[in-house]
Backbone atoms as SQL, in Angstrom:
CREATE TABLE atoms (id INTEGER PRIMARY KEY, chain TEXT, resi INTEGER, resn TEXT, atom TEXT, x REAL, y REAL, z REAL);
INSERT INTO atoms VALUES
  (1, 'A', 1, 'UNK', 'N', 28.654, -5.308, -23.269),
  (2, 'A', 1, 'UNK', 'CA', 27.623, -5.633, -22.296),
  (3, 'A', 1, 'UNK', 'C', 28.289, -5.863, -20.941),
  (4, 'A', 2, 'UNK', 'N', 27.489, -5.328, -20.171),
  (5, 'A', 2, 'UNK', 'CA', 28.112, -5.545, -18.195),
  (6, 'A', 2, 'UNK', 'C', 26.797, -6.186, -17.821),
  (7, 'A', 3, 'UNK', 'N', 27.134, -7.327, -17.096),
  (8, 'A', 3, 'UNK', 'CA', 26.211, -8.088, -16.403),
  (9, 'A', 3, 'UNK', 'C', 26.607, -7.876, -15.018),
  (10, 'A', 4, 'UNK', 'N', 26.038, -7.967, -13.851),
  (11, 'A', 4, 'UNK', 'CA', 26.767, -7.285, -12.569),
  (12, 'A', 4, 'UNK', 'C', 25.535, -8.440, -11.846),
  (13, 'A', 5, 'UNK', 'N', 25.823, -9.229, -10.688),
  (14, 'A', 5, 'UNK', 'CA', 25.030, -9.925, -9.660),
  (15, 'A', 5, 'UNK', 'C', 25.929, -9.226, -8.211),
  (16, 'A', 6, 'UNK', 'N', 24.717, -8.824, -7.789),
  (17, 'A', 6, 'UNK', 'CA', 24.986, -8.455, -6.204),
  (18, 'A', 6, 'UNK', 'C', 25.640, -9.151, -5.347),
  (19, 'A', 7, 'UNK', 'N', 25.501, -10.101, -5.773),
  (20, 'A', 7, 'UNK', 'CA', 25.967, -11.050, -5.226),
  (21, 'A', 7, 'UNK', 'C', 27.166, -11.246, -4.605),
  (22, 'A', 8, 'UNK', 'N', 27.537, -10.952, -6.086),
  (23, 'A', 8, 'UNK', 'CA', 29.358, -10.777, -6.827),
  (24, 'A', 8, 'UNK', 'C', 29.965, -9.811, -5.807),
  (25, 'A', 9, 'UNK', 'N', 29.216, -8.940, -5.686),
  (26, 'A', 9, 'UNK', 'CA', 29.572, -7.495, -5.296),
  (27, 'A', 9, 'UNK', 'C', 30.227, -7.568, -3.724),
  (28, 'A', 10, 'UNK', 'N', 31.179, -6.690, -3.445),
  (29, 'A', 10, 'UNK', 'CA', 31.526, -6.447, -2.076),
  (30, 'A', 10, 'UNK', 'C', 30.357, -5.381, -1.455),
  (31, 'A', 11, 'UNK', 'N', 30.347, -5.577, 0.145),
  (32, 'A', 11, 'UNK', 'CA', 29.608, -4.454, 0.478),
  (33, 'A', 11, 'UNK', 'C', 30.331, -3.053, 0.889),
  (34, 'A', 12, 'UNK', 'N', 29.487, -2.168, 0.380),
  (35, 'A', 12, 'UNK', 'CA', 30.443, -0.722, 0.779),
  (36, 'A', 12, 'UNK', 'C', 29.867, -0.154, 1.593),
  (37, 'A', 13, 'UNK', 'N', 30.653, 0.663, 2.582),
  (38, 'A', 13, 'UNK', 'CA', 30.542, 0.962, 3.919),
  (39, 'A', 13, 'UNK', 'C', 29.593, 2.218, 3.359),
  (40, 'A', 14, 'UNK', 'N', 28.798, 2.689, 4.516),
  (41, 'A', 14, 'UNK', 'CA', 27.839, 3.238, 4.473),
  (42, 'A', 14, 'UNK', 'C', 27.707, 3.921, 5.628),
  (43, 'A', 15, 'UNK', 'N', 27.188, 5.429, 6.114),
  (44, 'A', 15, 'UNK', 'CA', 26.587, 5.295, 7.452),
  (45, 'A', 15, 'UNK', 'C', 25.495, 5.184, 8.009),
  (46, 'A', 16, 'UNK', 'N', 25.116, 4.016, 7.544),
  (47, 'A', 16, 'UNK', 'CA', 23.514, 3.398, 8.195),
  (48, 'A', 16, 'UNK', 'C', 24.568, 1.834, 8.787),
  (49, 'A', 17, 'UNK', 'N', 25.243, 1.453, 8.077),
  (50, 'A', 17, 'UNK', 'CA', 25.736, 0.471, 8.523),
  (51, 'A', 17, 'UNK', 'C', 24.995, -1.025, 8.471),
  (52, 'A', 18, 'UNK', 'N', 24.459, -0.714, 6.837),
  (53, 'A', 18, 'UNK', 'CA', 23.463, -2.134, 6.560),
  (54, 'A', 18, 'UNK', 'C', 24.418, -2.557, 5.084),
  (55, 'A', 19, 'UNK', 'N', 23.874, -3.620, 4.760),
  (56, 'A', 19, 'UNK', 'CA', 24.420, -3.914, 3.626),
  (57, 'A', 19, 'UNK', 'C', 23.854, -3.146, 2.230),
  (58, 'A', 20, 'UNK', 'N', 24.582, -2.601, 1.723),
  (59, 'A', 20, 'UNK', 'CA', 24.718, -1.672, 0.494),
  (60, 'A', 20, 'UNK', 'C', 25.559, -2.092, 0.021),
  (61, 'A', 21, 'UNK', 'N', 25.221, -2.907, -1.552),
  (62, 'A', 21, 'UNK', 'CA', 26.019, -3.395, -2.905),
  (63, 'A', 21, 'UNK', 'C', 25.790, -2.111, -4.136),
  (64, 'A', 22, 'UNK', 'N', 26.800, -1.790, -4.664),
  (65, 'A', 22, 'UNK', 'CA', 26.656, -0.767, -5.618),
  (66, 'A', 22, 'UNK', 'C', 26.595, -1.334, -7.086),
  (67, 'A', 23, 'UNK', 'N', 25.605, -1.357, -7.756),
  (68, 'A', 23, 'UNK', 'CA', 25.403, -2.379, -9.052),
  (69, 'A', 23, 'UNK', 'C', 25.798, -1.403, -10.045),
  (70, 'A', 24, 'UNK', 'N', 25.750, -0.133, -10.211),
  (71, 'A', 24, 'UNK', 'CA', 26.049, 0.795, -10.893),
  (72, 'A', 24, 'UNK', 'C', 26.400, 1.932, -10.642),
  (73, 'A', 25, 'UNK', 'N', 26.813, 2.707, -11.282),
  (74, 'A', 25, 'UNK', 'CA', 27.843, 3.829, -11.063),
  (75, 'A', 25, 'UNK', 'C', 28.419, 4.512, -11.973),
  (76, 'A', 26, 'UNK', 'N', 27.535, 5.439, -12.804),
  (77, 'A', 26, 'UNK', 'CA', 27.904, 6.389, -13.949),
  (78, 'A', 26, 'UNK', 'C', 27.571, 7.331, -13.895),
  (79, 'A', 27, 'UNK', 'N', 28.573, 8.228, -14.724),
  (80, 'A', 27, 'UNK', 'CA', 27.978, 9.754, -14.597),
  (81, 'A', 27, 'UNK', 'C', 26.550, 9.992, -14.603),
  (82, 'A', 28, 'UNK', 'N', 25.641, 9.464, -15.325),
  (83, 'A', 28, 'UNK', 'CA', 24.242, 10.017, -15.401),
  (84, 'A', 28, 'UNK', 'C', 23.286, 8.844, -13.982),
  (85, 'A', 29, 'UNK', 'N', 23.835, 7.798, -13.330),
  (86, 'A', 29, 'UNK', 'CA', 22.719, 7.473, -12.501),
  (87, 'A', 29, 'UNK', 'C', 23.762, 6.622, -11.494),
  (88, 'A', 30, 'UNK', 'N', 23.132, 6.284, -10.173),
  (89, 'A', 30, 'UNK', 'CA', 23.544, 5.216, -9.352),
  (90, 'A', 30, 'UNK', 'C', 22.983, 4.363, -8.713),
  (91, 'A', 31, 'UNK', 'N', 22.925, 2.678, -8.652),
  (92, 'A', 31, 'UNK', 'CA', 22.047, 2.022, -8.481),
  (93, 'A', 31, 'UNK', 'C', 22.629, 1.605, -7.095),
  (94, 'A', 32, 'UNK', 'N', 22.176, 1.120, -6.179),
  (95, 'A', 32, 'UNK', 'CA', 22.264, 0.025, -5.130),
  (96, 'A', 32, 'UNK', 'C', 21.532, -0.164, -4.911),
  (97, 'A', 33, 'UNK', 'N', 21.972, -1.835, -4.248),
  (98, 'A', 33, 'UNK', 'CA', 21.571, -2.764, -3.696),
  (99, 'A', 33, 'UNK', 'C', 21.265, -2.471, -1.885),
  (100, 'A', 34, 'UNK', 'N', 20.183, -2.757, -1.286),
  (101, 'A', 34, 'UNK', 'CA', 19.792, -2.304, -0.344),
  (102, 'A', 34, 'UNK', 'C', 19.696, -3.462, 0.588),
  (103, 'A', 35, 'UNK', 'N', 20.210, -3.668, 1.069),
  (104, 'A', 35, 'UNK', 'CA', 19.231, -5.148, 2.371),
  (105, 'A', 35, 'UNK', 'C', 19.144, -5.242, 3.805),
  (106, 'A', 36, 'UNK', 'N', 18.279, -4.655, 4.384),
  (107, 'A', 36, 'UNK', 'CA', 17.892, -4.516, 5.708),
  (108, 'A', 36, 'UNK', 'C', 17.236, -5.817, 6.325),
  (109, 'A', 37, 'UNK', 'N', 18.470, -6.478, 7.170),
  (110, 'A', 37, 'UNK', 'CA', 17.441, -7.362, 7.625),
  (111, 'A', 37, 'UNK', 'C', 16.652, -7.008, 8.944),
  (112, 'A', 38, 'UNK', 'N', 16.239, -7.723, 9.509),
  (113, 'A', 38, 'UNK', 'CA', 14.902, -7.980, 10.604),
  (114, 'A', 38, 'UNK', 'C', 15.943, -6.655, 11.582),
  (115, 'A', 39, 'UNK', 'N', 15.063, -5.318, 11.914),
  (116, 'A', 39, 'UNK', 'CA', 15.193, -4.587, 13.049),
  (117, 'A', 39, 'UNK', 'C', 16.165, -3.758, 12.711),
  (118, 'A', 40, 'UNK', 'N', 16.899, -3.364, 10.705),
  (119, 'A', 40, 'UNK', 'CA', 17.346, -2.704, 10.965),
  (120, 'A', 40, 'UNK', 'C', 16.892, -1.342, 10.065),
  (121, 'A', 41, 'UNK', 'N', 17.861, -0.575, 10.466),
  (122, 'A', 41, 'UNK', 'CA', 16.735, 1.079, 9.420),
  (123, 'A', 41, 'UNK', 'C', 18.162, 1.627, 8.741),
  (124, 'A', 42, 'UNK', 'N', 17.752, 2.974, 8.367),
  (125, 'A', 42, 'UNK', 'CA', 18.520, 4.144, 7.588),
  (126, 'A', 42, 'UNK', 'C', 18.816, 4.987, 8.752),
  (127, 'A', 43, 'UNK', 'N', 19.605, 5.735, 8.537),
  (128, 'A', 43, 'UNK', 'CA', 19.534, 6.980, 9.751),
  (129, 'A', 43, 'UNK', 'C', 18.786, 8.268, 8.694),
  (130, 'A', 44, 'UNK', 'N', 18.091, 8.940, 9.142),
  (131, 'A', 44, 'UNK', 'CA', 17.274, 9.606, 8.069),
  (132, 'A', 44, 'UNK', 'C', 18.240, 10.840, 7.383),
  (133, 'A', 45, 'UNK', 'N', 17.684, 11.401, 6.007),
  (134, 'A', 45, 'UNK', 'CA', 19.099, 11.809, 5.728),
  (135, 'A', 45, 'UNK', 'C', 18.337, 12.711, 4.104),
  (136, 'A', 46, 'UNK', 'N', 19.179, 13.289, 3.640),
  (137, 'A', 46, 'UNK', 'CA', 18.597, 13.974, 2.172),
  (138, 'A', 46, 'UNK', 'C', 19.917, 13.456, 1.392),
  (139, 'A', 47, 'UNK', 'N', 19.193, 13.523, 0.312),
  (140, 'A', 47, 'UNK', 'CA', 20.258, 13.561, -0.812),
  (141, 'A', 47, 'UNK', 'C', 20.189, 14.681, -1.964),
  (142, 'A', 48, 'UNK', 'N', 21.025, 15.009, -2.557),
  (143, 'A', 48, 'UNK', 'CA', 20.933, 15.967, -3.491),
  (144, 'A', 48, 'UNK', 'C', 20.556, 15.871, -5.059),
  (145, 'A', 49, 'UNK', 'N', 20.510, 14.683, -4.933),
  (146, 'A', 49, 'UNK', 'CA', 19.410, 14.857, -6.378),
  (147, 'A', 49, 'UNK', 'C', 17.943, 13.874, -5.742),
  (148, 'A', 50, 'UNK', 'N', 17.531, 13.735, -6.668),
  (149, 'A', 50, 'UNK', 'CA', 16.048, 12.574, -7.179),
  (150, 'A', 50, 'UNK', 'C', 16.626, 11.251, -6.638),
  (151, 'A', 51, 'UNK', 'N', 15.691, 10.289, -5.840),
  (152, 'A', 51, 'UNK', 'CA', 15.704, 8.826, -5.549),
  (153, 'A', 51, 'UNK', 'C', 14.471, 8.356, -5.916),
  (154, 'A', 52, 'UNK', 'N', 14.925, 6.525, -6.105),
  (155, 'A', 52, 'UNK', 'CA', 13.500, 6.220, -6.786),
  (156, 'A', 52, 'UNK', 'C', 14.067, 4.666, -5.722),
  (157, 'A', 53, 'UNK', 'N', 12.769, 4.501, -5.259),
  (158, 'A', 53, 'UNK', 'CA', 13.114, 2.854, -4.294),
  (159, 'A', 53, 'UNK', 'C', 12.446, 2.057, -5.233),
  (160, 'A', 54, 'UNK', 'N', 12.522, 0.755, -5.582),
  (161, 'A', 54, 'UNK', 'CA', 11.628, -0.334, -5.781),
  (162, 'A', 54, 'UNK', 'C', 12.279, -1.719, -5.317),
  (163, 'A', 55, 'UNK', 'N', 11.037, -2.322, -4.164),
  (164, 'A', 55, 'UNK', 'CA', 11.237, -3.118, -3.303),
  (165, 'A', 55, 'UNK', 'C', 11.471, -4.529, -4.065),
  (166, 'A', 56, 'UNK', 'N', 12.498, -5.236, -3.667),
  (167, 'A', 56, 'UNK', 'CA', 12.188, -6.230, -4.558),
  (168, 'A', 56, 'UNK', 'C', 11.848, -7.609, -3.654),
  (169, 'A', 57, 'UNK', 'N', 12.137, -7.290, -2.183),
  (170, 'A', 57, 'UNK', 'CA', 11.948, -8.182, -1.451),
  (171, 'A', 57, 'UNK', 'C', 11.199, -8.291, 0.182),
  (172, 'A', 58, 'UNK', 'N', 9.733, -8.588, 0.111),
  (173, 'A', 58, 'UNK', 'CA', 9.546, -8.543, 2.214),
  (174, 'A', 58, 'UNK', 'C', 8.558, -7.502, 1.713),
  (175, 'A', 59, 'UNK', 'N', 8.805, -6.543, 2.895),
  (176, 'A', 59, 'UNK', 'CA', 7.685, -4.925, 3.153),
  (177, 'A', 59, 'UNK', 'C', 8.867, -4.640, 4.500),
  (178, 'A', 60, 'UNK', 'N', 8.527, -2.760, 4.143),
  (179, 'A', 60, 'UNK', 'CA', 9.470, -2.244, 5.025),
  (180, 'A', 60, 'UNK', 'C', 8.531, -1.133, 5.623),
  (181, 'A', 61, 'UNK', 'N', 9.310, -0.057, 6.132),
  (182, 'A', 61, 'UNK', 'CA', 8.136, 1.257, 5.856),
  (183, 'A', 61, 'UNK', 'C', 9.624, 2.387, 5.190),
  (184, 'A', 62, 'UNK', 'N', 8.819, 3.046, 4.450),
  (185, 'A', 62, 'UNK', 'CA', 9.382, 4.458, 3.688),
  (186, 'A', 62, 'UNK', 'C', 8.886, 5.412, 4.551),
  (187, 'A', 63, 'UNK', 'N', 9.885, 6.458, 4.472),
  (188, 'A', 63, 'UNK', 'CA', 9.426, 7.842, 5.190),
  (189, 'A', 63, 'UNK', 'C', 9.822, 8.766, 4.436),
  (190, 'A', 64, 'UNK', 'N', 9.432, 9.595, 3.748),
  (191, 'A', 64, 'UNK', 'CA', 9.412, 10.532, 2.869),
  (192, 'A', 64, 'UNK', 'C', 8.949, 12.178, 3.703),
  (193, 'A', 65, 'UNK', 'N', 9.808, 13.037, 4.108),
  (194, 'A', 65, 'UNK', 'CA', 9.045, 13.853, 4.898),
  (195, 'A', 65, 'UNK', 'C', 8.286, 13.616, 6.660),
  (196, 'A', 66, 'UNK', 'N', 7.418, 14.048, 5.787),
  (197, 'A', 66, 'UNK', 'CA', 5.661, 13.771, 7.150),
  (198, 'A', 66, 'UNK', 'C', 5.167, 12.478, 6.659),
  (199, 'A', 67, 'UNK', 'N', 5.384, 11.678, 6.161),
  (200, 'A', 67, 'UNK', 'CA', 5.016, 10.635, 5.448),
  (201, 'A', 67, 'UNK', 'C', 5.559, 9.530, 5.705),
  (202, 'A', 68, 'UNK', 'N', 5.297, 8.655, 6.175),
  (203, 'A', 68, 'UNK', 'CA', 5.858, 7.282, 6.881),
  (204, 'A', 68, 'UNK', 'C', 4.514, 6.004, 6.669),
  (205, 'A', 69, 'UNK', 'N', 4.628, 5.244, 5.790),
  (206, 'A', 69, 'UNK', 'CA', 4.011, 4.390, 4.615),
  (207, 'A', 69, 'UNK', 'C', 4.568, 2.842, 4.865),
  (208, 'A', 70, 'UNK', 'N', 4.013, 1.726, 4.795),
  (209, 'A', 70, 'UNK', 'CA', 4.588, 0.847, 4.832),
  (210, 'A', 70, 'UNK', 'C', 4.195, 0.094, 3.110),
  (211, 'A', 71, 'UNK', 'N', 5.411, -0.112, 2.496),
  (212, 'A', 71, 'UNK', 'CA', 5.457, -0.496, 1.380),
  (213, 'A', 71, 'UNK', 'C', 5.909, -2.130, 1.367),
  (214, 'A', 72, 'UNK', 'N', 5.589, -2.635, 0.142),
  (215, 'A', 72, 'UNK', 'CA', 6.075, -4.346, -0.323),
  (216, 'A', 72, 'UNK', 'C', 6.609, -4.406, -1.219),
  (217, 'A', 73, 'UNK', 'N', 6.899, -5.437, -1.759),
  (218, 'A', 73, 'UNK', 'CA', 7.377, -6.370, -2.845),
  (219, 'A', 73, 'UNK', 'C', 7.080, -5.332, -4.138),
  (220, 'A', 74, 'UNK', 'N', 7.633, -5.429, -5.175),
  (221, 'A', 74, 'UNK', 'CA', 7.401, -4.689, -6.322),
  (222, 'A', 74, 'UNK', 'C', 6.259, -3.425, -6.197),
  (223, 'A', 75, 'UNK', 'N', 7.042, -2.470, -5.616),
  (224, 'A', 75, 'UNK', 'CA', 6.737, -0.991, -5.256),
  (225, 'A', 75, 'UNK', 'C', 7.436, -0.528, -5.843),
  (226, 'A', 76, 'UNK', 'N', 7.139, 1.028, -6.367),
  (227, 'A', 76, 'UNK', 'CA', 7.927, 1.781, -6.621),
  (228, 'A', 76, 'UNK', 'C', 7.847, 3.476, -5.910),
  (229, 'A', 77, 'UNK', 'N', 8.658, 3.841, -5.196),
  (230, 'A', 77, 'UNK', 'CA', 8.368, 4.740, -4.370),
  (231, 'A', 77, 'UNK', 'C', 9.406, 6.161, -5.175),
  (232, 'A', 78, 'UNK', 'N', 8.774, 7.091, -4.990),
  (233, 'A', 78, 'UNK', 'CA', 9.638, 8.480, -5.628),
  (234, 'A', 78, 'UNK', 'C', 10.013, 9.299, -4.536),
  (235, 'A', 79, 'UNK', 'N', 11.444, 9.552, -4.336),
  (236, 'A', 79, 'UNK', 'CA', 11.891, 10.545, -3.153),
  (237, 'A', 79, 'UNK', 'C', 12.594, 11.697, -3.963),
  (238, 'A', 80, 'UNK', 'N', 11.698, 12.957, -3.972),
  (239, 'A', 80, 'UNK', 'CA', 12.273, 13.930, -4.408),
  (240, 'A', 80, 'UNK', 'C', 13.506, 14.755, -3.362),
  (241, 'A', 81, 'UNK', 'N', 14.744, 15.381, -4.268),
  (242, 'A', 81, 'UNK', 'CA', 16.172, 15.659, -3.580),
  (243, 'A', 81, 'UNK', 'C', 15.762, 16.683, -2.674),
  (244, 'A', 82, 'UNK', 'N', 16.693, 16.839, -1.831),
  (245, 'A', 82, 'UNK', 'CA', 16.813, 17.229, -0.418),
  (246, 'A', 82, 'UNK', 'C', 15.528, 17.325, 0.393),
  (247, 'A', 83, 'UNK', 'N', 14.415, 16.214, 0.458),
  (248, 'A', 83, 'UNK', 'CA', 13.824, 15.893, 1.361),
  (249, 'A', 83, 'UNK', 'C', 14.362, 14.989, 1.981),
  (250, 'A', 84, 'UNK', 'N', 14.213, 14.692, 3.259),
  (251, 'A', 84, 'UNK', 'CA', 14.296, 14.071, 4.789),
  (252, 'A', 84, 'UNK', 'C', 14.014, 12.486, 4.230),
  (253, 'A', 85, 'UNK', 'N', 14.975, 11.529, 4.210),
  (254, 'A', 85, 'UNK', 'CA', 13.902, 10.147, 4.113),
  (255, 'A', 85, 'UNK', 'C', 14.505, 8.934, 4.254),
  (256, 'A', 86, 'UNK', 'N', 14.223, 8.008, 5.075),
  (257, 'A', 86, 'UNK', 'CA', 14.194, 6.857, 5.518),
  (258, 'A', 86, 'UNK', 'C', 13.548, 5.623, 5.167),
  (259, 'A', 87, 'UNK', 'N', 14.216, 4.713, 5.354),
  (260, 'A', 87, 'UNK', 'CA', 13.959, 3.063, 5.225),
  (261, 'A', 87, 'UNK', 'C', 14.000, 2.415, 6.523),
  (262, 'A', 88, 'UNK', 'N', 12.677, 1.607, 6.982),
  (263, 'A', 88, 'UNK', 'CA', 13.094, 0.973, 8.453),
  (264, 'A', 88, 'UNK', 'C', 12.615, -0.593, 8.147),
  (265, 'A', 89, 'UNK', 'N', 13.005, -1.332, 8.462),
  (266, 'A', 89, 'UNK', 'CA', 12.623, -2.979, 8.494),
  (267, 'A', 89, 'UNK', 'C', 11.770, -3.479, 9.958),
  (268, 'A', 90, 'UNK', 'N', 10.449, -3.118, 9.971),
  (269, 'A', 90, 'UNK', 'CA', 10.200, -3.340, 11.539),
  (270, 'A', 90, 'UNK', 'C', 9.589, -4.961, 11.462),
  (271, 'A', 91, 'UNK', 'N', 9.872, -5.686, 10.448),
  (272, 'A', 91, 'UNK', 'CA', 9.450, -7.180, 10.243),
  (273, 'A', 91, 'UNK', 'C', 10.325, -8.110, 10.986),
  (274, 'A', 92, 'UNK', 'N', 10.420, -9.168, 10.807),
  (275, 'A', 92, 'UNK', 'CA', 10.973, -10.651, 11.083),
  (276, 'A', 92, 'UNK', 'C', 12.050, -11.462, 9.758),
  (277, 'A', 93, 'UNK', 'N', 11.739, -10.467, 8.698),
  (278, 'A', 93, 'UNK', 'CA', 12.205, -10.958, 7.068),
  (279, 'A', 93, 'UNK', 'C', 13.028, -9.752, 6.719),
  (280, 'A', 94, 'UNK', 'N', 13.916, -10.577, 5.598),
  (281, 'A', 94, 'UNK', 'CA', 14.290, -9.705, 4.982),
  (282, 'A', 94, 'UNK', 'C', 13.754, -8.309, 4.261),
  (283, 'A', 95, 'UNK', 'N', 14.147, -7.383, 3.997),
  (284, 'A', 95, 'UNK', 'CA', 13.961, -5.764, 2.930),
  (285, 'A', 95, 'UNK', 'C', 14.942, -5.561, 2.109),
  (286, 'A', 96, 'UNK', 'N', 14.711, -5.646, 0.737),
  (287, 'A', 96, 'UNK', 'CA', 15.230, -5.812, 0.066),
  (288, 'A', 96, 'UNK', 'C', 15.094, -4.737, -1.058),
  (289, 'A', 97, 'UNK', 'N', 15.828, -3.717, -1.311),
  (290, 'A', 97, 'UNK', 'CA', 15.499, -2.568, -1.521),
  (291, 'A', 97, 'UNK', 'C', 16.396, -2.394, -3.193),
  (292, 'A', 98, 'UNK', 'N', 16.050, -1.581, -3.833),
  (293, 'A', 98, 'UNK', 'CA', 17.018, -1.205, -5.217),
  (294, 'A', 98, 'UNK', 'C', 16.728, 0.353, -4.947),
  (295, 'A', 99, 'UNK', 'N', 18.030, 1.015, -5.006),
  (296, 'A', 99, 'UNK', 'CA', 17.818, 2.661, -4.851),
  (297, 'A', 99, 'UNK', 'C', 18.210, 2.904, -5.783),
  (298, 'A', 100, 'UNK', 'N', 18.049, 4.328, -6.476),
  (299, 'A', 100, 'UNK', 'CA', 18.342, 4.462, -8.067),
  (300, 'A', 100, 'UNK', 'C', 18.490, 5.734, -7.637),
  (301, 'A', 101, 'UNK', 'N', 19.504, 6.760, -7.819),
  (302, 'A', 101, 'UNK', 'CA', 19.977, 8.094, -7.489),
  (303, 'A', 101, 'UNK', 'C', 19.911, 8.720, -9.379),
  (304, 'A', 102, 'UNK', 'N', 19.093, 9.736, -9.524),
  (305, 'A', 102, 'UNK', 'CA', 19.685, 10.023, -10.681),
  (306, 'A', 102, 'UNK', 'C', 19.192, 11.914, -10.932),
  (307, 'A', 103, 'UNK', 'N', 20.287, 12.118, -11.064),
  (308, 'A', 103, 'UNK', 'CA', 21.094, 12.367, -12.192),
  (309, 'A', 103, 'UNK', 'C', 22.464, 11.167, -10.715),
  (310, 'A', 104, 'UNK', 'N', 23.050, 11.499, -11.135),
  (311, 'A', 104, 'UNK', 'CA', 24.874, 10.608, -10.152),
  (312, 'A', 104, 'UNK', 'C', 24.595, 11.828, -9.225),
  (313, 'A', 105, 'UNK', 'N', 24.759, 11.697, -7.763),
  (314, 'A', 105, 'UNK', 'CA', 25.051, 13.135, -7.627),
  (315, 'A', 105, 'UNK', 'C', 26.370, 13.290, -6.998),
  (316, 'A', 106, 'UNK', 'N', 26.509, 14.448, -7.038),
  (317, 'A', 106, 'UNK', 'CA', 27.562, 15.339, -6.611),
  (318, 'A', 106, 'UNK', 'C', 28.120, 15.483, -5.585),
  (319, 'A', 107, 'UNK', 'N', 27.691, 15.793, -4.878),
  (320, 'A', 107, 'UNK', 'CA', 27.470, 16.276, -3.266),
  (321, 'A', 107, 'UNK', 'C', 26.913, 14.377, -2.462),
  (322, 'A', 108, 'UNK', 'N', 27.678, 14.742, -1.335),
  (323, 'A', 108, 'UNK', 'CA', 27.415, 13.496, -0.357),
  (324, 'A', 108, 'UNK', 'C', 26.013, 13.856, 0.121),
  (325, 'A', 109, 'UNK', 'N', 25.537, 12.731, 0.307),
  (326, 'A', 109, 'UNK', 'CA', 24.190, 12.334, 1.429),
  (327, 'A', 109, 'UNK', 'C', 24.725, 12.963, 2.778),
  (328, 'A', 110, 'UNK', 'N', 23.728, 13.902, 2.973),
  (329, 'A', 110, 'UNK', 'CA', 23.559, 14.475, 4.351),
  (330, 'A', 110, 'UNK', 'C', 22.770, 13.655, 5.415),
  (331, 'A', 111, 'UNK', 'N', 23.993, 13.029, 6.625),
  (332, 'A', 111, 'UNK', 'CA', 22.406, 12.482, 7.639),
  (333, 'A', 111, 'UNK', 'C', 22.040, 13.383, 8.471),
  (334, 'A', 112, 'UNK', 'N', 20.769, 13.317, 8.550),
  (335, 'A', 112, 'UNK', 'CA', 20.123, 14.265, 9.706),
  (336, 'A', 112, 'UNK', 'C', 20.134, 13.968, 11.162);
C-alpha cells in the first residue's frame, strides 16, 4: 500500500508556474495536485492523451476549446487529448484542482 499527502509532496516546476504536486505517476495514469490561488491561471495548452479535472476546492473557470465554464467544488470536468484547455482562478480563494492524465502520456504538454 502507498499512501501519498500533498502535502508531503515537493512542488514541481511547471510552465504555468503555479503549484503542481504530483501524487501519482505510473505507466497507465498521472495524478496532480493543482492549486491556483487568487488571480492565477494555466497558460492554455493540449496534451496528448485524455484529462479529467475534479475540483476539490473554491470555483475556477475551465476552458475546454470554445468553451469557457465556470466550475466548483466536487465537479468533474472531461478534457479530451489535443484540445486547447485552460484553468483560470478569477476569485479571491483558493482553486484547488486534481488532474488525472490517462493513459501516462508520452509526449510533453504543448503550450499554446
Amino acid at each position: 500500500m502507498n499512501i501519498v499527502n500533498y502535502k508531503d509532496l515537493e512542488i514541481m516546476k511547471n510552465p504555468h508556474s503555479v503549484e503542481a504536486k504530483k501524487l501519482l505517476d505510473t505507466e497507465h495514469a498521472q495524478v496532480i495536485h493543482m492549486h491556483l490561488k487568487a488571480g492565477e491561471k494555466l497558460k492554455p495548452h493540449t496534451t496528448p492523451v485524455d484529462v479529467f479535472f475534479y475540483v476539490l476546492e473554491g470555483e475556477g473557470y475551465v476552458e475546454i476549446g470554445e468553451e469557457k465554464v465556470l466550475v466548483k467544488k466536487d465537479t468533474l470536468i472531461e478534457s479530451p487529448k489535443g484540445i486547447i484547455h485552460c484553468l483560470y482562478n478569477e476569485s479571491k480563494e483558493d482553486f484547488r484542482v486534481l488532474v488525472v492524465k490517462t493513459p501516462k502520456p508520452s509526449q510533453a504538454t504543448e503550450i499554446r
